[in-house]
C-alpha positions in Angstrom: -0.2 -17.5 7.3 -2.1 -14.2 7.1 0.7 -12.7 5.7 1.6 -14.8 3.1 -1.9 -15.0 1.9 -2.8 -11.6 1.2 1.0 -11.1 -0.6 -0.3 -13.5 -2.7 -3.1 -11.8 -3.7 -1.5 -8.7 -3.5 1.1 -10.2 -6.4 -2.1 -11.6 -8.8 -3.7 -9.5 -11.2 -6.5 -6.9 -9.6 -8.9 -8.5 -11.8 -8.5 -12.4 -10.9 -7.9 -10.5 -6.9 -11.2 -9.0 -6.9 -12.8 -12.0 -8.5 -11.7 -14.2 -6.4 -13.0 -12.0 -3.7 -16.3 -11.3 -5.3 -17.3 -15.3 -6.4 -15.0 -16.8 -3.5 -16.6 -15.1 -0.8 -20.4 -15.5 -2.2 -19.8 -19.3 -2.6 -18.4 -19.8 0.3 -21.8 -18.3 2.2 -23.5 -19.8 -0.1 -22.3 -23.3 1.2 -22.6 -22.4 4.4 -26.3 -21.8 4.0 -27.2 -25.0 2.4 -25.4 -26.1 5.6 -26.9 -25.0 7.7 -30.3 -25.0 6.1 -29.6 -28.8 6.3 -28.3 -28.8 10.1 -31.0 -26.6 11.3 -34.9 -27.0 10.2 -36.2 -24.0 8.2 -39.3 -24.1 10.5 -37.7 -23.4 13.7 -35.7 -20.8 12.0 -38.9 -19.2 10.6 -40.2 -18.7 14.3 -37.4 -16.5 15.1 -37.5 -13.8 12.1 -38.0 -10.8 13.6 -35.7 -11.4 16.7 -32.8 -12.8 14.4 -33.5 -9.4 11.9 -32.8 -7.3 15.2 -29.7 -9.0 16.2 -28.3 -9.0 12.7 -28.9 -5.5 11.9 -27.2 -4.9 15.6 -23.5 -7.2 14.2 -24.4 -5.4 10.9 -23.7 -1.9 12.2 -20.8 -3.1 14.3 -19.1 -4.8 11.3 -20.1 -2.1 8.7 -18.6 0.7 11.5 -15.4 -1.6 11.6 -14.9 -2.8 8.3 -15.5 1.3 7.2 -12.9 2.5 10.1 -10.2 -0.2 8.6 -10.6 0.6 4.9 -10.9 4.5 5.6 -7.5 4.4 7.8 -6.0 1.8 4.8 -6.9 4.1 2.2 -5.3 7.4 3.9 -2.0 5.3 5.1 -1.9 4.9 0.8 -2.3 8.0 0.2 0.7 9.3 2.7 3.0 6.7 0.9 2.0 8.3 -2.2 2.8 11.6 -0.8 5.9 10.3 0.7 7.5 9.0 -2.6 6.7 12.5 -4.1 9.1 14.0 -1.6 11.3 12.0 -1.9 11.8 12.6 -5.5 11.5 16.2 -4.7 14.3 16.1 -2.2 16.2 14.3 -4.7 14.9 17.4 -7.4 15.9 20.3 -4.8 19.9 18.4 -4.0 20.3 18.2 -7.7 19.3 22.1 -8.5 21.7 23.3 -5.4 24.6 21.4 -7.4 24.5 25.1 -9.4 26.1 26.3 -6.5 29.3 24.0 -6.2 32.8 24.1 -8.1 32.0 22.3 -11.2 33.8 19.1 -10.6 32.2 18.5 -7.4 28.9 19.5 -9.0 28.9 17.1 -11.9 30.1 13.9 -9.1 26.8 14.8 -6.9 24.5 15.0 -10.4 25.8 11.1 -11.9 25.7 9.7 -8.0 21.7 11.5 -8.0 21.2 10.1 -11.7 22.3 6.7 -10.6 20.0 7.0 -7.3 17.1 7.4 -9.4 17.7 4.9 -11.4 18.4 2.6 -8.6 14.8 3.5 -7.3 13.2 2.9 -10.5 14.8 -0.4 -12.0 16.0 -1.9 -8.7 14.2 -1.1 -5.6 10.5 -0.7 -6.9 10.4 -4.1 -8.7 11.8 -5.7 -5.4 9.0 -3.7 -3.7 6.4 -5.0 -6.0 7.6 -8.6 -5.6 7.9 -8.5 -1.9 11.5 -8.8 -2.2 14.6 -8.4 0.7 15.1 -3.8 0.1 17.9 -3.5 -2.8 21.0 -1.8 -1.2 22.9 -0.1 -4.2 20.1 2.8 -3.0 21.9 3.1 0.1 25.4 3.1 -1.1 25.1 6.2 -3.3 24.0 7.8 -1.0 26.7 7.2 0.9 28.9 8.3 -1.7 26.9 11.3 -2.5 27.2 12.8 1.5 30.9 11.5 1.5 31.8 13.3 -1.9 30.1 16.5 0.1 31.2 16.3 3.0 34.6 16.6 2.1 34.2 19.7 -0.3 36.5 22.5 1.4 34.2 25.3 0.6 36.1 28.3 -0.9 33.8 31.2 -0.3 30.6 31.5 1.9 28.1 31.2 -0.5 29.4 28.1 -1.5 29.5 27.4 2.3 26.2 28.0 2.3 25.0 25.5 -0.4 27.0 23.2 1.0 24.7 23.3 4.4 21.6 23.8 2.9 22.5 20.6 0.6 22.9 18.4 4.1 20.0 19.3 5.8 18.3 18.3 2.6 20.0 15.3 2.5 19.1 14.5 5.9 15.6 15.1 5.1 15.9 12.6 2.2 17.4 10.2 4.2 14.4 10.2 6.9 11.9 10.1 3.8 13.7 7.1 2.4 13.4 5.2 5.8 9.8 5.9 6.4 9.5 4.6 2.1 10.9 1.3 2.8 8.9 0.8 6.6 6.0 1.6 4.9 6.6 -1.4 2.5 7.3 -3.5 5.4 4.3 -2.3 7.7 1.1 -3.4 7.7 -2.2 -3.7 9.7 -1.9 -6.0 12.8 -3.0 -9.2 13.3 -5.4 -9.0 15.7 -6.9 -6.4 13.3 -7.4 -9.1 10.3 -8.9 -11.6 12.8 -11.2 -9.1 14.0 -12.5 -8.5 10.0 -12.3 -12.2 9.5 -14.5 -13.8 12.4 -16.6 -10.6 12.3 -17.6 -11.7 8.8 -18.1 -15.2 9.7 -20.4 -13.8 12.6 -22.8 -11.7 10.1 -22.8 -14.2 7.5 -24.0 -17.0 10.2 -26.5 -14.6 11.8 -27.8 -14.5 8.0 -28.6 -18.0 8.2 -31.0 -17.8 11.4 -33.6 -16.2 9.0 -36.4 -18.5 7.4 -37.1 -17.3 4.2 -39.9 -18.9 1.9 -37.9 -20.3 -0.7 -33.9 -21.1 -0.3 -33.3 -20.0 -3.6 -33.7 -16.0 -2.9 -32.2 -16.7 0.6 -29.1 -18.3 -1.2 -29.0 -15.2 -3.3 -29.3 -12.4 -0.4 -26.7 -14.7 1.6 -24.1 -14.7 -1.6 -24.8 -11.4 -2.3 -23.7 -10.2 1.1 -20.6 -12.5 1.5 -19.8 -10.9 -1.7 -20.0 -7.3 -0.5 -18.2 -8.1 2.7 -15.4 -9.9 0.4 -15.1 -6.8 -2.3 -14.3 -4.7 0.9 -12.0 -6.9 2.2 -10.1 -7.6 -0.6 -10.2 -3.5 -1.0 -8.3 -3.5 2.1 -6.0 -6.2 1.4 -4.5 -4.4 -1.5 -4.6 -0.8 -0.2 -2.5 -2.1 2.8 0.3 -3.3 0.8 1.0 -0.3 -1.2 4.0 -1.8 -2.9 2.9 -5.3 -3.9 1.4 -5.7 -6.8 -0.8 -4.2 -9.8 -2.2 -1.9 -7.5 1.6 -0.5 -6.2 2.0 3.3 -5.4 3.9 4.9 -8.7 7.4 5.4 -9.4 5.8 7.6 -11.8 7.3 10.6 -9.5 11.1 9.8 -10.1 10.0 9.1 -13.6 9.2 12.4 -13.9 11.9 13.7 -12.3 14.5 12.0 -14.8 12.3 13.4 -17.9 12.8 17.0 -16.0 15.9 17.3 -15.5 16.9 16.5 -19.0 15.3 19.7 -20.0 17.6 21.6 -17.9 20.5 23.6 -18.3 22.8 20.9 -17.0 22.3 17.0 -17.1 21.6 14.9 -14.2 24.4 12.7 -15.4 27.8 13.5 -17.7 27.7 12.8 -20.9 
């Protein structure tokens, strides 16, 4: 359930995402307050200011030090996809520069089977990514061709020997970078994690009710205001920990760039 509701928000627009957490989230408290402001006399609430301030400012710091230690560790897992997509595409950069190295047939095999990975990436896998779609396996495959066409070169002097094993090891690399790439988009935050944000909300919003203020109005409006905050946050964290859904996705700009570069080099990335 959990899952399925923050793809969807995830596959939305930003704009109508963080709307509907902004307004969503401030009605919602807002409701609750009239509520409970029906359920529970605003005289006997009024009694108990100053010991329901203490309390809430107690749950306040307790949420704001969770709901900070979630988004902090959210944001910084983004960030280490981002950086993880750039080496990949900079594996895929230093396998296609060693090709120099290799008998020219060989060479221009391993550049069309690295051309038609990166295209792969960028026209099949990343729109899957973004739609929460099963990972596209035409990735995998050239690969597979690419280490089998190297493999098999009989090297006929040791320099090219020596391309040949530096070009594995990088491909082995690659192949460990492309596995953490596609957990990443299947990894998230635990359960017991989003129920912990989600009743922890519902806790500080309730212990916002307890307070008697003078006129509902302004208490409607400090109530919304804060179910709003807690919302923006949570939404925040909601599209930071799917870092390939959506709008808000980590860039293919990385293998963009990496097709734009090598058509400026010496040799193409695929035979003309």
């Amino acid at each position: 359930m959990l899952t399925a509701v923050t793809q969807w928000l995830c596959l939305i627009p930003t704009t109508f995402a963080v709307l509907i957490a902004v307004f969503g989230s401030g009605a919602v408290a807002v409701v609750g307050l009239l509520i409970f402001h029906a359920t529970v006399p605003h005289k006997l609430r009024s009694l108990h200011n100053d010991l329901a301030g203490f309390v809430l400012a107690i749950v306040g710091v307790i949420y704001a030090v969770l709901l900070a230690f979630i988004a902090v560790a959210v944001w910084q897992n983004y960030t280490n996809v981002d950086d993880l997509v750039q080496m990949e595409a900079n594996l895929v950069g230093d396998l296609y520069q060693d090709t120099i190295g290799l008998p020219p047939p060989v060479a221009q095999q391993l550049r069309q089977d690295l051309f038609d990975y990166t295209e792969t990436v960028v026209h099949k896998e990343w729109p899957h990514m973004m739609a929460a779609l099963p990972a596209h396996l035409k990735g995998w495959r050239t690969l597979g061709d690419f280490h089998l066409t190297l493999v098999q070169l009989k090297p006929p002097d040791p320099p090219t020997l020596a391309v040949q094993t530096q070009m594995l090891e990088t491909l082995d690399k690659l192949y460990d970078v492309r596995r953490g790439r596609f957990h990443a988009a299947s990894s998230g935050l635990p359960a017991i994690v989003w129920w912990n944000l989600i009743v922890g909300a519902f806790l500080l919003i309730v212990f916002s009710y307890l307070f008697g203020a003078p006129r509902l109005a302004m208490h409607a409006a400090m109530v919304g205001m804060l179910g709003a905050s807690i919302g923006l946050v949570l939404m925040l964290i909601v599209l930071l920990n799917n870092p390939f859904l959506g709008q808000s996705h980590v860039s293919v700009e990385p293998f963009q760039a990496l097709t734009m570069a090598v058509e400026m080099m010496a040799f193409p990335m695929a035979p003309k």
